[in-house]
N, C-alpha and C positions, 0 to 999 in steps of 0.2 A: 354070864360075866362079860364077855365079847363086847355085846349090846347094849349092855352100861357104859361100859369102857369107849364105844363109840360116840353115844349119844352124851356124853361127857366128855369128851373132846369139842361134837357138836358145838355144844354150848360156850365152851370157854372160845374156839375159836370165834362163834356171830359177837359173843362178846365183847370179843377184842380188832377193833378198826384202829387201823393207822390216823396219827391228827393230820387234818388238810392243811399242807405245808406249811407245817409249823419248822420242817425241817427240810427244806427242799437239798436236789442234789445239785452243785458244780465240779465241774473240773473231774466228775469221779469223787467227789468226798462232799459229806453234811456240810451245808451251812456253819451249824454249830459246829464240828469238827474245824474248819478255817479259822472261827473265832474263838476257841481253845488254843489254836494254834501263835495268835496274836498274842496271846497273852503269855506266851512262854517265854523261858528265859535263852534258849538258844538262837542267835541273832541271824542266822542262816532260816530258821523256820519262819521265824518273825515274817522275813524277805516275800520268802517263799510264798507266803498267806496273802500279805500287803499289794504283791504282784498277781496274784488271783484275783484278787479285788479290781485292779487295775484292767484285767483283761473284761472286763463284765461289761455289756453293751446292751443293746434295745432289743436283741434277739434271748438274751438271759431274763425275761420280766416273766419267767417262773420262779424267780426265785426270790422277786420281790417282797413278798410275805415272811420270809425268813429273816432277811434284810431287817425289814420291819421291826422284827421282834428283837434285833440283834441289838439295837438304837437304845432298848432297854437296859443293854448291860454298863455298867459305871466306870468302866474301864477306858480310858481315852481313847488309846489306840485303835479299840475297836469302836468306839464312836465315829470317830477319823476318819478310818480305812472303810467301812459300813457306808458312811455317808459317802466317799470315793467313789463307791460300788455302786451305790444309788442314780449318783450324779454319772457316771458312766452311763448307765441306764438309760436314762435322759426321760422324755414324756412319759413313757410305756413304764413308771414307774408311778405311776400319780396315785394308789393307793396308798403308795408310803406317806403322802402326805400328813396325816394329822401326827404320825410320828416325828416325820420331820419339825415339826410346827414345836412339838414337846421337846425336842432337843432345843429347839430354840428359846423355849420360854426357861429352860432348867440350867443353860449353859452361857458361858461369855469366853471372851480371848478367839481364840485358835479355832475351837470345834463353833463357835457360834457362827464364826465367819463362813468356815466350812456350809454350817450348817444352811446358811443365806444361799450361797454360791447352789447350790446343791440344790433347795427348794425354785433358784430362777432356771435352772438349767432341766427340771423336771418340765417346767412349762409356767410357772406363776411370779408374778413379783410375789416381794416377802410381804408379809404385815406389816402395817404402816408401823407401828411401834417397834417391829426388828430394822429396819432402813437406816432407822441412826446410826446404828451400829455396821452398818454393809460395808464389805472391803468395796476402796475404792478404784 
């Protein structure tokens, strides 16, 4: 019984791998956990996430991949603050790129402009087609 009990554990642990930072860690907390936290209604956590984002630099491009995926969520704030984060980052961020690129093609106002500032600050001009629209 022992030996099944093992070799069935075995299995379910090779089974089961962690995803390659789909959720990286900062500050001591997920990615996702910070961008949960954007989104909540208490105005102190809000801060609290928004200024995490703010501290993020060219030594944080571990967690660029999370970042990435975050760009995804429909939420502005965390569009915003995500993109912040990015643009903190600065070059050592250039796999976000094609994300960045989708936030600019799907977005206008506020986050597009972001979204520009953010994509020259990684290291590229924008697409010629985003440039009309670049804060000046």
């Amino acid at each position: 019984m022992k030996k099944v009990l093992v070799v069935g554990l075995a299995i379910v642990f090779v089974g089961c791998e962690a995803p390659k930072d789909t959720n990286a860690v900062y500050m001591g907390r997920y990615i996702s956990t910070w961008v949960d936290q954007l989104k909540g209604e208490d105005a102190y956590s809000v801060q609290e996430a928004m200024d995490a984002f703010e501290k993020m630099g060219p030594e944080d491009r571990d967690v660029v991949p999370s970042l990435a995926e975050a760009l995804k969520d429909p939420h502005p704030l965390v569009r915003r603050t995500t993109l912040r984060g990015l643009e903190k980052i600065g070059p050592a961020a250039k796999e976000a790129l094609p994300a960045i690129e989708k936030v600019m093609s799907e977005s206008k106002g506020g986050i597009l402009k972001q979204a520009i500032l953010t994509y020259r600050k990684v290291g590229l001009p924008p697409p010629k087609d985003s440039s009309k629209d670049a804060p000046k």
